[in-house]
N, C-alpha and C positions, 0 to 999 in steps of 0.2 A: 504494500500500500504506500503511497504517494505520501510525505512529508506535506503538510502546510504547506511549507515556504515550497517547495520545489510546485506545487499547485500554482502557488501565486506568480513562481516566475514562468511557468509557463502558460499563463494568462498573460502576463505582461507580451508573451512572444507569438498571444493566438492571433492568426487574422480577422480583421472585423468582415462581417457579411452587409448586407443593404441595407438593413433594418438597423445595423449599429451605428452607419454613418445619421441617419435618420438622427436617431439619438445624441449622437456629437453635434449635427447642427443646434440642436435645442438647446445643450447645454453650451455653445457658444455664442448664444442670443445676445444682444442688447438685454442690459440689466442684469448680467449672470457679475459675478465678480469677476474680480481684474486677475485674482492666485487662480483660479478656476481655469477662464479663457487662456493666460498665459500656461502652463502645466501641458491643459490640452491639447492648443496647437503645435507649441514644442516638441510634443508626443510625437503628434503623425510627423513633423518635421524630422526628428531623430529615426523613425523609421522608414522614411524615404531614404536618409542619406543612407542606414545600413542596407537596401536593400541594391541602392547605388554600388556599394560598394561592392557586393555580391553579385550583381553583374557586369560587373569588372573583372572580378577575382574565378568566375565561371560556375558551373554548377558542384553544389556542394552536397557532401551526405550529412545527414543526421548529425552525428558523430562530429562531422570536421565543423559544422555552421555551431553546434555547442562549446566546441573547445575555442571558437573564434567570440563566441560573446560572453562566454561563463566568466564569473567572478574574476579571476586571472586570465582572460582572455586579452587578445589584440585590439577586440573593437567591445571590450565590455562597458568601457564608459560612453558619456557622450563625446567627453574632451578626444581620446582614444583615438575616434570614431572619426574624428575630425580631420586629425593630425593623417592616419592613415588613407582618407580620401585624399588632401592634399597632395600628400607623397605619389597618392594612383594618378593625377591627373584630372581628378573631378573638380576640384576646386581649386579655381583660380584666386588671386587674391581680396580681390573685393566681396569675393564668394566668402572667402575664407574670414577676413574680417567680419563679416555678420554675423557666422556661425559662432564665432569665438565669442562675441556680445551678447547675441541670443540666447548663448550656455550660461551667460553669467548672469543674466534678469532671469534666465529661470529658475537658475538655482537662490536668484536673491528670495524669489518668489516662494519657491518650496522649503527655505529654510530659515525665511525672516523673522525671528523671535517679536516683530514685531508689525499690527499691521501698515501694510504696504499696497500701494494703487500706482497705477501709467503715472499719476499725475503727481509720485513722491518724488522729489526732487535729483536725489540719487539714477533711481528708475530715467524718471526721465530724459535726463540728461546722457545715459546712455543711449535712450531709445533715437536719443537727435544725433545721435554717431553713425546711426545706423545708413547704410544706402541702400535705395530702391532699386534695385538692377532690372533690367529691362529682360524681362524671362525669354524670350523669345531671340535668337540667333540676329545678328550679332549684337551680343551684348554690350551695353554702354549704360555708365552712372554718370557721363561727364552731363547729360541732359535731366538730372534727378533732381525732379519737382517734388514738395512734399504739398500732396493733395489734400492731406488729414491733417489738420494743426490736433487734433485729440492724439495723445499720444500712445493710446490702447488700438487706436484705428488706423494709425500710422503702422503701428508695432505690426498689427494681424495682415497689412497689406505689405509689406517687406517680407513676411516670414512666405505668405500665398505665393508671391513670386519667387523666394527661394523654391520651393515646395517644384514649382511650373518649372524651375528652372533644371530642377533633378530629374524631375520627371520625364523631362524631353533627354536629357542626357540617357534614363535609365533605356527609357527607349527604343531610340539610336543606337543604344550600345547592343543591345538586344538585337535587334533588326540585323546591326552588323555580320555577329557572332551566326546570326542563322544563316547569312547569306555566303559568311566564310566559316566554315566550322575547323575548331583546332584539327590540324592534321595528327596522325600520329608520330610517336618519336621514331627517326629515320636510323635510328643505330640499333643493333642486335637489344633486344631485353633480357636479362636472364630468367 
């Protein structure tokens, strides 16, 4: 029988169906809290980059994708997770600056002994670090307009575009891989 925690981490690692994104929009409404919405969409943010990064890395067994996120894993963190897209090629640097920001509001958020909104001044002031990149090929921040003076609304549309901007990477990458698939190794195996 299954452990709690090993229950809960692999909840953290189930995929959501129709019905649960249904339920994410809801609870990212207007009027929801600002720890709530941020958590959230960092959520699905972190798991686009891992799945980024997993179609980079190729297909994985059971076994290998566990040892790649478990506790002492390579991509077990978010910072990790980051650093090791970087390294692959998925993130480029203005990519990469958001991500590094967006890890640290969220963890302000999930770990602020004290409460904390877009509009605390800390918070904020990162969220005006942050650049809007333009999701869609080719990318450019030198035209970054901030549409949102609210700084929660500002936050959720930087992260959306991250998000699009993986998304088309994960894609592409994918498409790729089908249209060229790894050869096998050309030298005798034992």
């Amino acid at each position: 029988m299954a452990s709690v925690i090993e229950a809960l981490r692999k909840l953290s690692y189930r995929f959501p169906t129709g019905l649960d994104g249904e339920e994410f929009e809801k609870q990212m409404a207007p009027g929801g809290s600002d720890r709530g919405s941020c958590l959230l969409v960092v959520a699905q943010l972190e798991n686009e980059l891992e799945a980024a990064i997993e179609a980079t890395i190729g297909p994985l067994s059971d076994e290998m994708r566990g040892a790649l996120v478990e506790q002492d894993g390579p991509t077990a963190t978010f910072a990790r997770k980051i650093t090791i897209a970087a390294a692959l090629g998925i993130l480029g640097p203005n990519l990469r600056h958001n991500f590094r920001i967006v890890r640290h509001i969220r963890n302000a958020f999930a770990h602020a002994r004290v409460p904390i909104t877009f509009e605390t001044p800390e918070v904020e002031a990162a969220v005006n670090d942050l650049h809007l990149i333009n999701p869609v090929p080719p990318y450019d921040t030198s035209q970054s307009i901030r549409m949102n003076p609210e700084s929660r609304l500002f936050f959720e549309e930087v992260v959306g575009a991250m998000l699009v901007t993986l998304h088309g990477y994960l894609r592409r990458t994918l498409r790729e891989k089908k249209q060229n698939p790894p050869q096998a190794p050309q030298f005798p195996m034992p």
